[in-house]
C-alpha positions in Angstrom: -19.2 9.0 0.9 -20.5 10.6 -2.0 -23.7 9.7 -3.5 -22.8 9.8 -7.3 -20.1 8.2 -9.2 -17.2 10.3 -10.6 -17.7 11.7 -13.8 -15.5 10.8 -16.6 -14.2 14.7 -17.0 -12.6 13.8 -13.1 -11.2 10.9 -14.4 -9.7 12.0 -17.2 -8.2 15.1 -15.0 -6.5 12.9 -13.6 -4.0 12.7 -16.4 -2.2 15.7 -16.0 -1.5 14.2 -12.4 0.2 10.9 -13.6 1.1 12.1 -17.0 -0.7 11.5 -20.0 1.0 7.9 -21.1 0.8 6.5 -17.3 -2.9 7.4 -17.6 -3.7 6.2 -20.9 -1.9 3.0 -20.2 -3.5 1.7 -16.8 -7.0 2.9 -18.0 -6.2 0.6 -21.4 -6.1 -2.2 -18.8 -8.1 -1.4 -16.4 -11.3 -2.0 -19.2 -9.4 -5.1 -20.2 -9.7 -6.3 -16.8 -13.2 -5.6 -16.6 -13.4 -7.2 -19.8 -11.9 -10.7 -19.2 -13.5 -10.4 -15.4 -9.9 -10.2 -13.8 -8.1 -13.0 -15.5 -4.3 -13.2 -15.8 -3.3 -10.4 -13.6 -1.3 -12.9 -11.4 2.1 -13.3 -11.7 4.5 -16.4 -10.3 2.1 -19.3 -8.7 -0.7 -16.8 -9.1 -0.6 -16.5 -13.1 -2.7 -19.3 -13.5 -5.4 -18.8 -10.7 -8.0 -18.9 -12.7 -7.6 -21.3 -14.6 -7.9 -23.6 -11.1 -9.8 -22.2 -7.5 -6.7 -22.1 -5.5 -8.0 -20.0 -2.8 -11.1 -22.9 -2.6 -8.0 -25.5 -1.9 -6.5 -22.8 0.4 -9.4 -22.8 2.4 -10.3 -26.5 2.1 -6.6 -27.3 3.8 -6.7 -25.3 6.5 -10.2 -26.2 7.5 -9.4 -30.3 6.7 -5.7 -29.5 9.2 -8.4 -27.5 11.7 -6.2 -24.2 11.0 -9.2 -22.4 9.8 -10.4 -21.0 13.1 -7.3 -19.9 14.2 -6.0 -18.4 10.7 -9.2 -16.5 11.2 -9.1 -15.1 14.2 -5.5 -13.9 13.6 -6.8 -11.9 11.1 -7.8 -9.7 13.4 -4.9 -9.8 15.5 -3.7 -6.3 13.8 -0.5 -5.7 15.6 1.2 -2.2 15.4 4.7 -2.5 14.8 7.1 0.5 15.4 9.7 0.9 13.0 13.0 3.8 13.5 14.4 4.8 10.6 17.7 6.7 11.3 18.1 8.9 7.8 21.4 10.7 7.3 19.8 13.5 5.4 16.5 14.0 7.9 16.9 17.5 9.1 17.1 18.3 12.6 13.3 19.6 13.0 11.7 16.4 11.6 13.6 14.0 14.3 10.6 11.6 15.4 8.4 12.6 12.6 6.2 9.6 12.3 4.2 8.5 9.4 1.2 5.7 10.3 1.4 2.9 7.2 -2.0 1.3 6.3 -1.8 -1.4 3.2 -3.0 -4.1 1.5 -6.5 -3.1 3.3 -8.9 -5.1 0.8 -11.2 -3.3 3.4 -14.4 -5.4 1.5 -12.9 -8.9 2.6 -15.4 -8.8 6.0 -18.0 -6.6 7.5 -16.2 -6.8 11.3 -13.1 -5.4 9.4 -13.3 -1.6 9.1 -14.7 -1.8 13.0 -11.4 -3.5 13.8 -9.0 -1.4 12.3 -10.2 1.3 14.0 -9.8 0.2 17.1 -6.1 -0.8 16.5 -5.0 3.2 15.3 -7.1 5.1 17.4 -5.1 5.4 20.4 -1.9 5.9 18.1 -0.2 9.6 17.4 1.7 10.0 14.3 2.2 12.7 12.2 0.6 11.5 8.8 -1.0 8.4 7.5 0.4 6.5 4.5 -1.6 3.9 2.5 0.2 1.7 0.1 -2.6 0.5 -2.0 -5.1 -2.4 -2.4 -8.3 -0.9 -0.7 -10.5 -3.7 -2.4 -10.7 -7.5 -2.8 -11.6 -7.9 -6.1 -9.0 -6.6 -9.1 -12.0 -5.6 -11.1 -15.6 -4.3 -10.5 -17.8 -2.5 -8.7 -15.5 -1.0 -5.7 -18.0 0.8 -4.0 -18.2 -1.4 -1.0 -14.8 -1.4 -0.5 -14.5 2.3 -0.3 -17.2 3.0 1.6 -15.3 0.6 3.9 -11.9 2.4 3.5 -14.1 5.8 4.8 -15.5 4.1 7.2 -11.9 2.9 9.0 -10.4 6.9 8.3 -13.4 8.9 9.1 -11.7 9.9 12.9 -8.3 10.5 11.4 -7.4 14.0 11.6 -3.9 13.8 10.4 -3.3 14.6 6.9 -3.7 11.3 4.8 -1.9 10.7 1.7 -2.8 7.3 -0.6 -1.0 5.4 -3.4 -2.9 2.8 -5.8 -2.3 -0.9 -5.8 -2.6 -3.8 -8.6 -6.5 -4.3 -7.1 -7.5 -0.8 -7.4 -9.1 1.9 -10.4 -8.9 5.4 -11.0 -12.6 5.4 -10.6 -12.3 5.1 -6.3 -9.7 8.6 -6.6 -11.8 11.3 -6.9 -14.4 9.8 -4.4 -11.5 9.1 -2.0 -10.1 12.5 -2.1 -13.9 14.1 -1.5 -13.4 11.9 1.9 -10.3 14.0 3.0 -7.2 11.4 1.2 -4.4 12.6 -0.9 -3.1 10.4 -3.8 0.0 10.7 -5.2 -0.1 9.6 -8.5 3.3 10.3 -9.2 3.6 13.2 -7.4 4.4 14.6 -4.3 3.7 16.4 -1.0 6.3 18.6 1.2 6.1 19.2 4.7 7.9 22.5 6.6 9.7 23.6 9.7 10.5 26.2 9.5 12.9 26.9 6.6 13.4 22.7 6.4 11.5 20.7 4.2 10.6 16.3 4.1 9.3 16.0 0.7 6.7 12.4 0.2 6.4 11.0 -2.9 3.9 8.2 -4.3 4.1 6.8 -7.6 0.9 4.9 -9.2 1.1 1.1 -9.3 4.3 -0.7 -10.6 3.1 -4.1 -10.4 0.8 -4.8 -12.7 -0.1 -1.6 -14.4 3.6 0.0 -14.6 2.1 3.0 -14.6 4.3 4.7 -12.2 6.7 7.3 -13.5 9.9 8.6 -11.0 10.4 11.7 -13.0 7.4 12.9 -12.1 6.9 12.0 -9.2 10.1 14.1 -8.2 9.2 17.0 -10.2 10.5 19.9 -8.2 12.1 18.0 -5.5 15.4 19.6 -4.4 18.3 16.2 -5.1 19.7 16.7 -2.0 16.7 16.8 -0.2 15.5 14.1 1.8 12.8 12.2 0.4 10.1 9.1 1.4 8.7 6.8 -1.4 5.3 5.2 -1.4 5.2 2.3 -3.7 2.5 -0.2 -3.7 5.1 -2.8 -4.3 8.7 -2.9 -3.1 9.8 -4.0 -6.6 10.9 -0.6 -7.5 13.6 -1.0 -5.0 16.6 -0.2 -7.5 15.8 2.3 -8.9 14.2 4.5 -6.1 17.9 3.8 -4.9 19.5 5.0 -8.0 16.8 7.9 -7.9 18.2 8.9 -4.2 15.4 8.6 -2.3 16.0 7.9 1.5 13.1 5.5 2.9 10.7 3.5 1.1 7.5 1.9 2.3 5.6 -0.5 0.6 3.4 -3.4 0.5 1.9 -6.1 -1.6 3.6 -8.5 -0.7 1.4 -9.4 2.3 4.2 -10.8 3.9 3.2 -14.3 2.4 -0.1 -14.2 4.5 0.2 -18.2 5.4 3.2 -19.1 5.9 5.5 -21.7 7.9 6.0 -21.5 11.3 8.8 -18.7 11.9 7.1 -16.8 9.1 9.0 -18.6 5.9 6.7 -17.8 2.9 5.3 -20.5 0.9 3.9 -18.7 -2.6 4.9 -15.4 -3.6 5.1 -13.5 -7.1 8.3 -13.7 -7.7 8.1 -9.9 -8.6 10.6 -8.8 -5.6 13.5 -11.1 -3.6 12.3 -12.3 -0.9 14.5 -10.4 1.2 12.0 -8.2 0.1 9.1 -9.6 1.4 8.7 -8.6 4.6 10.6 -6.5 7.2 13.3 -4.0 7.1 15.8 -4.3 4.5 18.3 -2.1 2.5 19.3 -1.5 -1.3 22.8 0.6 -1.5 21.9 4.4 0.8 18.2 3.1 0.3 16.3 1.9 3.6 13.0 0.3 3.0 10.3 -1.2 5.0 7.8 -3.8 3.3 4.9 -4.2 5.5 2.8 -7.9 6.0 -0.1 -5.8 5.2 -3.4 -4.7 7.5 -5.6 -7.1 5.7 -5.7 -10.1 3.7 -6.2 -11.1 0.5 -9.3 -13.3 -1.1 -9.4 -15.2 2.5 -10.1 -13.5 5.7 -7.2 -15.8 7.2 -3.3 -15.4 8.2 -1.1 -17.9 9.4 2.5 -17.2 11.1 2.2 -14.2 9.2 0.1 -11.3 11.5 -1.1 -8.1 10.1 0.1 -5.0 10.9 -0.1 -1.4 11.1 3.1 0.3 11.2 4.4 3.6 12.8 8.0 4.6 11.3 9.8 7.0 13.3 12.5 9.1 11.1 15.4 10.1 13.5 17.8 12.5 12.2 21.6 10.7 12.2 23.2 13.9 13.4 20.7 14.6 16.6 22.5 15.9 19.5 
């Protein structure tokens, strides 16, 4: 990691990346964050979480019930969950292509964390790495901790690594991140070649609670008919990455519900996608997508009928022979 903090000439570069509103809009909140020390970014049963401690009741219920030590230790249960994805438009050379999905990391939650995660994907072969956002805890802040943390778990990755930013993270991590070998895609995007066929990757910047993300831009040079994977931190942009044609989304966020009933049935969510949405495989209209429960947890180092995950999707062309 870097010794010195980015300077505010990177960060303002980073506005001809996102475009100029996108920029000028999360940075406007991202201060007012830092300003009212996090308060209000919640929405659904989170909108008024601090105005009561509801991750101190969290944890007070599960250690009263005598759920606490298992809820922790299936924190680190990261399973790795493979995932085919059988595109119509995938050309022929990029059958199996495989893209590793990392998200919801909050990679500052516990020291044994980064350690664990790296045990979980080293043995795995894909062909890039995908992270859906949320490297830290906290949703404002000093984030050094939990970057030096998100290094820490991709320093023996030797794939190509590309990044989108969640509702917990700053612009500030970006240029630090990207001096440690990660690519973000604030709405923009990547290609990759076989030959004389192309898979083009798109991220767009956080849609949840900065709305900065911008589709245009994102596919700014992106042939339409070619086929095309989404990273969104949250699945709520489901609609209109359909309407936009894209093939395969992958997000996050949602962390599955993180405790939830036996057979996985979440108990508080934001309300800012169905819960179809929530977890799992599902499909809008030509769209697939895939939200993941997340590779870490939020606030509490706990889970409950709700592991993490790491998740290898395998594109298959439809028309392999």
């Amino acid at each position: 990691m870097r010794d010195q903090p980015p300077q505010p000439a990177e960060i303002h570069a980073l506005a001809q990346r996102m475009g100029n509103r996108e920029f000028t809009a999360r940075l406007q909140l991202e201060q007012q964050m830092r300003d009212r020390c996090g308060a209000g970014q919640g929405r659904g049963a989170f909108r008024l979480e601090h105005l009561w401690d509801m991750y101190g009741c969290i944890r007070l219920c599960l250690k009263v019930s005598r759920f606490w030590n298992r809820a922790h230790r299936n924190y680190f249960d990261i399973q790795v969950v493979r995932n085919e994805v059988v595109l119509d438009r995938l050309p022929a050379a990029f059958d199996g292509f495989t893209i590793l999905q990392l998200t919801d990391l909050h990679a500052d939650l516990h020291p044994d964390f980064p350690a664990a995660v790296q045990r979980v994907i080293a043995p795995l072969s894909y062909d890039c790495m995908a992270l859906t956002g949320d490297f830290r805890t906290c949703t404002f802040g000093d984030h050094s901790g939990a970057t030096r943390a998100s290094i820490e778990i991709l320093k023996d990755v030797t794939a190509p690594r590309f990044a989108t930013l969640g509702n917990h993270d700053s612009l500030e991590k970006v240029p630090i991140l990207e001096a440690a070998g990660l690519q973000f895609l604030l709405n923009e995007n990547s290609v990759f070649r076989r030959g004389g066929d192309a898979l083009y990757l798109a991220g767009i910047d956080d849609p949840n609670f900065y709305k900065s993300h911008n589709f245009e831009r994102a596919l700014a040079g992106v042939p339409e008919a070619a086929c095309k994977v989404l990273l969104s931190h949250s699945p709520q942009t489901y609609r209109e990455a359909s309407r936009r044609g894209f093939d395969f989304l992958m997000a996050g966020h949602t962390h599955g519900g993180q405790i939830c009933l036996p057979g996985g049935r979440v108990l508080v969510h934001d309300h800012s996608s169905p819960r179809r949405l929530l977890s799992g495989v599902w499909r809008e209209g030509q769209m697939q997508g895939y939200t993941s429960r997340g590779t870490g947890a939020s606030r509490l180092p706990v889970r409950l009928n709700c592991p993490p995950e790491v998740t290898l999707h395998v594109l298959r062309c439809a028309k392999r022979v």
